[in-house]
C-alpha positions as CSV (number, residue, x, y, z in Angstrom):
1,X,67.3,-16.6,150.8
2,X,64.4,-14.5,152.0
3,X,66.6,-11.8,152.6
4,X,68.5,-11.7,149.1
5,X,65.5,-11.8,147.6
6,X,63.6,-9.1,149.5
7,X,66.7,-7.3,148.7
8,X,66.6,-7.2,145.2
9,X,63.0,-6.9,144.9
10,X,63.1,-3.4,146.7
11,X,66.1,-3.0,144.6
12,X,63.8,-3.6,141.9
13,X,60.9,-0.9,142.8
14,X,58.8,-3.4,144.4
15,X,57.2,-2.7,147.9
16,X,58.1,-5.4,150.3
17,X,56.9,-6.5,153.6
18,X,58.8,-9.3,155.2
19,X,57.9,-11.5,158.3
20,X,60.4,-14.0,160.5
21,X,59.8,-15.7,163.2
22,X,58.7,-14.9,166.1
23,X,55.6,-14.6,163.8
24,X,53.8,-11.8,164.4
25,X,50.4,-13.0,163.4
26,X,49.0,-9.2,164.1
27,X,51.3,-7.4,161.8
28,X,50.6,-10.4,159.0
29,X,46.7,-9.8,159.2
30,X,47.3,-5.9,158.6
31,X,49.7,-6.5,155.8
32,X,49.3,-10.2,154.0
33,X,45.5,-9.5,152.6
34,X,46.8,-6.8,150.3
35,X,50.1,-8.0,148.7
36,X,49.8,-9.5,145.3
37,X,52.6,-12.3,146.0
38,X,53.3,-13.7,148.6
39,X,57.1,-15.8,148.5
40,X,57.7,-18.3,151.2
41,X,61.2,-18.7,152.1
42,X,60.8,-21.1,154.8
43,X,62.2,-25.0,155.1
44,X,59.9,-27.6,153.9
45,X,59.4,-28.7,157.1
46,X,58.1,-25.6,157.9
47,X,55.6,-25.2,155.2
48,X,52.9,-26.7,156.6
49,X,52.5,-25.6,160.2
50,X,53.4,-21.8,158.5
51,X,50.0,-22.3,155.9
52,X,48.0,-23.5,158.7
53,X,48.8,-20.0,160.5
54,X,48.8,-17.6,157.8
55,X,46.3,-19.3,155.6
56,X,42.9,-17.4,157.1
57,X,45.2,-14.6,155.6
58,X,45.5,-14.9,152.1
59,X,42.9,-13.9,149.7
60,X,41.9,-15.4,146.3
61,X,43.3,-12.9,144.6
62,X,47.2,-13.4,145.6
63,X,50.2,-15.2,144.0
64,X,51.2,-17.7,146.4
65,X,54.7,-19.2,145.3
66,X,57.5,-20.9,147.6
67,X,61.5,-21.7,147.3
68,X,61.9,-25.1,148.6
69,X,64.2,-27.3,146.4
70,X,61.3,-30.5,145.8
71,X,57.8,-29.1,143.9
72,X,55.7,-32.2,143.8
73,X,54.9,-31.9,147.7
74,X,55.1,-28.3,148.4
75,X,52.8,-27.1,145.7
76,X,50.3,-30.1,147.5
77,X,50.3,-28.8,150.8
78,X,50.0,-25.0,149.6
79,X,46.7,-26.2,147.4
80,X,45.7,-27.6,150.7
81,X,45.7,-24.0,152.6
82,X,45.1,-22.2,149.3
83,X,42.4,-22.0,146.4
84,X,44.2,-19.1,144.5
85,X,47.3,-19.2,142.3
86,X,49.7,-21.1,143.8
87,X,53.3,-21.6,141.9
88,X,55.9,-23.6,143.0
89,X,60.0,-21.9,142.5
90,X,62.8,-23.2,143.0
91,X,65.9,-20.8,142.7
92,X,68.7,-23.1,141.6
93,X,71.6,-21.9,143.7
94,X,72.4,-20.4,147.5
95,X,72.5,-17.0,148.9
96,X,76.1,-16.9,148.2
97,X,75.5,-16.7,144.4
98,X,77.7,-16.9,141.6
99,X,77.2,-15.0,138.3
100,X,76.7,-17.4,136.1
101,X,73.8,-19.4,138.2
102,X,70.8,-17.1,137.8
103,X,68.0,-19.9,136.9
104,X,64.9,-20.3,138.6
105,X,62.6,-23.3,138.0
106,X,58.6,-22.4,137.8
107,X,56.3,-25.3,138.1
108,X,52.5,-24.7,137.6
109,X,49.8,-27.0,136.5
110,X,49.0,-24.9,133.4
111,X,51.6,-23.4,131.9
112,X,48.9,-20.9,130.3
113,X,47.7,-19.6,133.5
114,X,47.3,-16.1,133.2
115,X,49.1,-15.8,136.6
116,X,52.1,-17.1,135.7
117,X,53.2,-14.2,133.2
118,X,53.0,-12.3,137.1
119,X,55.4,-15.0,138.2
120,X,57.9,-14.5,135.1
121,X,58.0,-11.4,135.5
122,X,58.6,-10.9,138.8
123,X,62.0,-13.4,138.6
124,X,63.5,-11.5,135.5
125,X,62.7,-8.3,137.5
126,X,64.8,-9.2,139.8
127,X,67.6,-10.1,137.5
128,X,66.7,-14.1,137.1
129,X,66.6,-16.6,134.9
130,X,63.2,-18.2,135.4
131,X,61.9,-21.1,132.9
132,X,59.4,-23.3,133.2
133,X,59.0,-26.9,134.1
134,X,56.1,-29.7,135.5
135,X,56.8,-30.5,139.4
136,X,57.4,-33.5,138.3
137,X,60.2,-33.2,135.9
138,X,62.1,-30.8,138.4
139,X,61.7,-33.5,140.9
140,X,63.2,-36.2,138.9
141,X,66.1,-34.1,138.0
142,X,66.8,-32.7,140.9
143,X,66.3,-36.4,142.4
144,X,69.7,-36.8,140.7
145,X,71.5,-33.5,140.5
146,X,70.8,-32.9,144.6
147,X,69.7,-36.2,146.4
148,X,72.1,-38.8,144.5
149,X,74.9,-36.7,144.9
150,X,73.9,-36.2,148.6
151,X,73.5,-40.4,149.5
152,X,76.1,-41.5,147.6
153,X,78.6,-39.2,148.3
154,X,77.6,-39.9,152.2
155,X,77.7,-43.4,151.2
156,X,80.9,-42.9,149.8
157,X,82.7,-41.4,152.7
158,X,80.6,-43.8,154.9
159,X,82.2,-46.8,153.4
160,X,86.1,-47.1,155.0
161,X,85.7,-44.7,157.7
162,X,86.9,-45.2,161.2
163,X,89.9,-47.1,158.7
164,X,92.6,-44.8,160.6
165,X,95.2,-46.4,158.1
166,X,93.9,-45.4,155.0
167,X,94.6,-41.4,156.1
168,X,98.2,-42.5,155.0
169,X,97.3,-42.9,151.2
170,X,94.9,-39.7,150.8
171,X,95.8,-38.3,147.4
172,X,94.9,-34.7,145.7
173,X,92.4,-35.9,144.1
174,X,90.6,-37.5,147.0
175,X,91.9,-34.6,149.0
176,X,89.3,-32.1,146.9
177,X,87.3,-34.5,147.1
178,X,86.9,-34.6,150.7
179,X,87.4,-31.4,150.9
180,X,84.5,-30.6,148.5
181,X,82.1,-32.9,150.3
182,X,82.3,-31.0,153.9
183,X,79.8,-28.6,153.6
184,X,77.2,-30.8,152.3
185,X,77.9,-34.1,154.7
186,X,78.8,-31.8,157.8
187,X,76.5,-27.8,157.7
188,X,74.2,-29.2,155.2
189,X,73.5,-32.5,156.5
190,X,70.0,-31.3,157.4
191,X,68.8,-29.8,154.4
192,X,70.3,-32.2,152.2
193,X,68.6,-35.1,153.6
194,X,65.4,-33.7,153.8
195,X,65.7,-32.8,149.9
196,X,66.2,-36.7,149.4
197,X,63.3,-37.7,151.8
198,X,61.2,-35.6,150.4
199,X,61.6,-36.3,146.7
200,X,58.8,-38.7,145.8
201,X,62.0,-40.1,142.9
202,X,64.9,-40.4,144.6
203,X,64.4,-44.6,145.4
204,X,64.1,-44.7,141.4
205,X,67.0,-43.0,141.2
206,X,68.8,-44.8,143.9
207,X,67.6,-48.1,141.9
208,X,68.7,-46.6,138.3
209,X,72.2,-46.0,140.3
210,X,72.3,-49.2,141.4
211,X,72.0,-51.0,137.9
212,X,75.0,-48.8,136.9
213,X,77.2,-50.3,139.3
214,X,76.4,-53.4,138.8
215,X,77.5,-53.0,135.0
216,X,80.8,-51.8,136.8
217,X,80.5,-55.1,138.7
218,X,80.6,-56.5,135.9
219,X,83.4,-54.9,134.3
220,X,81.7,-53.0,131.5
221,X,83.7,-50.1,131.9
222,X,83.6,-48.8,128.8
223,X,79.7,-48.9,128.5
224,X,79.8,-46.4,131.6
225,X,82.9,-44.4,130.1
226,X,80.9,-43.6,127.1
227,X,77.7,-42.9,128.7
228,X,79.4,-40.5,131.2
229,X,81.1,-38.5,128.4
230,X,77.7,-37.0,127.3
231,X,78.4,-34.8,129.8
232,X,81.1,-33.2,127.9
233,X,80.2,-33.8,124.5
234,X,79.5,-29.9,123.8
235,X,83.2,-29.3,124.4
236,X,84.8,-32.4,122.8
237,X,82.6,-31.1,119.3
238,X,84.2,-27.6,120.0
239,X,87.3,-29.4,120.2
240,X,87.3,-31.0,116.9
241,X,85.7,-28.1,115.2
242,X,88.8,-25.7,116.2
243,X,91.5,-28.9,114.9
């Protein structure tokens, strides 16, 4: 991600100075105190032992933002190491993009901040979609759209395995379904749990899940039916509007 985006912000006629590890703690003192953002592209586990290096660094006068995929404890531990403008982004796809994903969540403590217009700008600049949000509504979404798709898909696939003869009834469906889940259970594992362990929501989530099934338990299918078709009901109006 550090690379796309240094990419495109060269691309974009920005000067850029970019630093991997090993870090070179020399070259960062020469460089870091006169750039006017400073993008952290690191892991969140990461976050805090890279502040605590690079932190004597940074002056007052920077915009300090990172890309990790929670905001409520990221922008925390960068207030710790930092007293400037801090803003927290979080790009809402992968380095591999696709055209239509371009958004970018912004989360900031005053959406006012004469800062932040810096921040906007620099995301359309590089041909984004940036909009803002608290760190704590991105977290509670993305508590849902990221970590309880990551357990209960795990969950999921947890459930009959080591079964050897349900292989013998794997349909399409579940086929793409497996399939689909791969990446995420199998080269992702990492990153996806960390997302849900680090996501002050996801047990509220987990718990709101839980009450679901339990009206599946129960047999109220049609209760969940017609709460899950809000997620379509854009296209069933365009449907009826074309009839």
């Amino acid at each position: 991600m550090g690379s796309l985006f240094g990419q495109k912000a060269l691309e974009a006629g920005y000067k850029v100075d970019g630093f991997d590890l090993p870090l070179d703690l020399e070259h960062i003192r020469s460089l870091l105190p006169a750039s006017e953002l400073v993008l952290l592209c690191v892991p969140m586990d990461a976050l805090d032992s890279l502040l605590s290096k690079i932190s004597p660094y940074l002056s007052c006068q920077q915009i300090l933002m990172d890309i990790c995929s929670v905001k409520v404890l990221p922008l925390r531990t960068m207030k710790k190491y930092f007293q400037g403008a801090v803003i927290g982004s979080h790009p809402l796809f992968g380095p591999v993009q696709q055209q239509e994903f371009r958004k970018v969540a912004l989360c900031v403590d005053d959406h006012k901040a004469s800062y932040l217009k810096k921040g906007l700008e620099f995301w359309q600049k590089l041909g984004f979609e940036p909009f803002l949000c608290t760190a704590q509504e991105h977290d509670q979404a993305m508590a849902y759209i990221q970590g309880l798709n990551f357990i209960t898909t795990l969950t999921y696939f947890a459930c009959k395995a080591g079964e050897e003869p349900i292989k013998r009834f794997i349909t399409p469906s579940f086929k793409r379904r497996l399939d689909a889940a791969q990446k995420m259970l199998r080269q992702d594992f990492k990153l996806f749990a960390t997302m849900f362990e680090r996501n002050p929501y996801s047990a509220d989530c987990i718990r709101q899940f839980r009450s679901f099934l339990n009206l599946a338990a129960a047999g109220e299918i049609e209760v969940l039916a017609e709460k899950s078709w809000w997620w379509w009901k854009s296209t069933y109006k365009k449907g009826k509007d074309k009839s």
